[in-house]
Residue, then its C-alpha position, 0 to 999 in steps of 0.5 A: x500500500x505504500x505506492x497507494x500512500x504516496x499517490x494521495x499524498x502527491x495529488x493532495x499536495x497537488x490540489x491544494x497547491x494548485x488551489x483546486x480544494x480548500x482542503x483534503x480528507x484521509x487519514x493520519x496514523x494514531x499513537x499505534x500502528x494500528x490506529x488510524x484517525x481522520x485527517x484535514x490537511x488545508x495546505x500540501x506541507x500538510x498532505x505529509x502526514x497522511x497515510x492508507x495503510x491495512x487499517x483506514x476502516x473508517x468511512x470518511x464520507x460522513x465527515x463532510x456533514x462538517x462542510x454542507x453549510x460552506x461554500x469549500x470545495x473539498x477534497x476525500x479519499x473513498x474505498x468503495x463502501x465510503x463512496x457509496x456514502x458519497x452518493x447517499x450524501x448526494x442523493x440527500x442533498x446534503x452536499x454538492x457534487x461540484x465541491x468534491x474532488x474525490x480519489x477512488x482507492x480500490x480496496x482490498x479489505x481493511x484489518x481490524x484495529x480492534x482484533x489487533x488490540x487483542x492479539x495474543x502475539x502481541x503487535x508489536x511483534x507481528x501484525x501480519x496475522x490480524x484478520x480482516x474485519x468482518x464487514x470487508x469479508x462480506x464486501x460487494x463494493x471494493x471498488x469505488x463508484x464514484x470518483x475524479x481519480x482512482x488509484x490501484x487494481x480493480x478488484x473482484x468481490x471475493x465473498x465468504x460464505x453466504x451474505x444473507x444467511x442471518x437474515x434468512x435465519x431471523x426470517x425463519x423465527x417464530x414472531x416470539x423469537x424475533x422479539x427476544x433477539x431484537x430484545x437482546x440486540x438492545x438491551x445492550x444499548x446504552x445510547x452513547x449515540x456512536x452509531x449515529x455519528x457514523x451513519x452516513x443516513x444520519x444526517x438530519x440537522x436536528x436530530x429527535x433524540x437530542x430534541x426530546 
């Protein structure tokens, strides 16, 4: 992933010195290797510090929600499940499709951070054997759908086991079953709200449970 790593820092630098955004999301590394953590760079000094390596699992596309008000025009890095956030954004209203220049990354699947954190070899020692996380095992969209660039090989979805198979096992609960899994599913909520601050859907201004 280091020719991917430098192509956005080569055509984020290249944009904002050019004056073409405003300024570029991606990612920056955290205080471990496998930490990662949305980046804002505003002029191409900046572009420096980003990187795309095995962990960039966050979708950045939810980020512009910062933006739609403004009149900036910005630009992103997407895999593929990020731009089809884009393209719900766009859908939504949300934001404009002439204020986004958008660098497509053809993904291969991304490690989990949080399989990482509990590896018993210890990362500092190896972090090779961290699996993929589980949605990237079941990815249909590795390759972006919308973008002004796209960087790296197309891929080919390579789906483990059935896609649907929890779905069609709920299906087939009695209505009584059905109540006690979602029962269950809930019961461990405690409305910190993270799942909606990720939702690329979330994006009323207001949201009912803050106004309530």
């Amino acid at each position: 992933m280091t020719d991917i790593n430098n192509k956005i820092r080569e055509i984020a630098a290249r944009l904002l010195k050019d004056k073409q955004v405003d300024l570029f999301m991606a990612w920056e590394k955290g205080e471990l290797d496998y930490q990662v953590k949305p980046y804002f760079a505003r002029t191409p000094e900046e572009a420096d510090r980003m990187v795309f390596n095995d962990y960039c699992i966050q979708n950045l596309s939810n980020g512009l929600l910062k933006f739609r008000d403004g009149q900036e025009k910005i630009g992103i890095v997407v895999k593929g499940c990020d731009s089809r956030g884009i393209v719900r954004l766009l859908e939504d209203n949300q934001i404009t499709r002439e204020r986004l220049y958008i660098v497509g990354v053809c993904c291969p699947g991304m490690k989990d951070p949080l399989k990482a954190a509990l590896n018993d070899s210890g990362f500092k020692k190896q972090s090779k054997d961290v699996p993929l996380a589980d949605k990237c095992l079941k990815c249909r969209q590795p390759n972006p759908v919308i973008y002004d660039e796209i960087l790296g090989q197309e891929r080919v979805p390579d789906v483990a086991g059935e896609r649907f198979s929890l779905v069609r096992d709920l299906e087939n609960k009695t209505p009584d079953e059905r109540y006690a899994f979602f029962e269950d599913i809930l019961s461990r909520c405690i409305r910190c709200y993270a799942c909606r601050q990720v939702c690329v859907a979330c994006n009323c201004r207001t949201c009912i449970f803050d106004d309530t």
